[in-house]
C-alpha positions in Angstrom: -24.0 23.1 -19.5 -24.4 19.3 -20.1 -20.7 19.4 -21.4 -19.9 20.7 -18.1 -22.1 18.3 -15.7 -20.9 15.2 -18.3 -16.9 16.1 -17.3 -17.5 16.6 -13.7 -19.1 12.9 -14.0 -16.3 11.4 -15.7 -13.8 12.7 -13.4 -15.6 11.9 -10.4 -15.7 8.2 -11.7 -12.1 8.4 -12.6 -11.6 9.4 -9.2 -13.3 6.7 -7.6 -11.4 3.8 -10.1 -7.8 5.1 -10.0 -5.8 2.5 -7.8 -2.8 3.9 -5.6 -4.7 4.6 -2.4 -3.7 1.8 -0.4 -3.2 1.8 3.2 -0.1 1.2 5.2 1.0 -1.2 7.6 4.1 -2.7 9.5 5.4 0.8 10.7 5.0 2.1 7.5 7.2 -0.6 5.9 4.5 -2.3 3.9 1.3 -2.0 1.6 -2.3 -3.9 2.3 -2.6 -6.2 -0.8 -4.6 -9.0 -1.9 -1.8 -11.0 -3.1 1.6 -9.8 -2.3 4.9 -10.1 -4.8 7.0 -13.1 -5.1 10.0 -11.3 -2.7 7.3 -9.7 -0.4 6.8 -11.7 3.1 3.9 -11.6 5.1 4.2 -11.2 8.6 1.0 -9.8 9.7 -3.0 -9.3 8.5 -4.4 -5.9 7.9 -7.4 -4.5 9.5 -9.3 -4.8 6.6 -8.2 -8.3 6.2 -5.8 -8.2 3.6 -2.0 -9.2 3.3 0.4 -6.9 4.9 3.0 -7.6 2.3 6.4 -6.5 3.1 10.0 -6.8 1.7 12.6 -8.9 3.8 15.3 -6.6 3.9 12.9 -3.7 5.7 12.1 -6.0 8.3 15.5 -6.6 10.1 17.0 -4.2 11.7 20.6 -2.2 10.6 23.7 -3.9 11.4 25.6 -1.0 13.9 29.2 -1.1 14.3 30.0 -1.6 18.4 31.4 2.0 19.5 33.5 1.7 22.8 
């Protein structure tokens, strides 16, 4: 029985500590961070005050042929 409760309480911690879970921002486009990566831009703040960090090339718009 302590076996048991001792696994459920390490894998509740682990639960808690695993990174991965961040939230979203820009239309989906970007990640809340601390610090962003050196090709990431930032372009707006989170609501939990952090960097939206986003890549350039998700920002602009696709290039569409004119069709007359």
């Amino acid at each position: 029985m302590k076996l048991l409760l001792l696994t459920l309480a390490v894998l509740l911690l682990l639960s808690q500590l695993t990174p991965g879970d961040s939230q979203k921002c820009w239309n989906l486009h970007g990640k809340c961070r601390h610090r962003c990566f050196k090709k990431e831009k930032v372009y707006v703040l989170c609501t939990n005050n952090k960097l939206c960090c986003v890549m350039p090339k998700k920002t602009q718009p696709k290039e569409r042929p004119w069709l007359f």
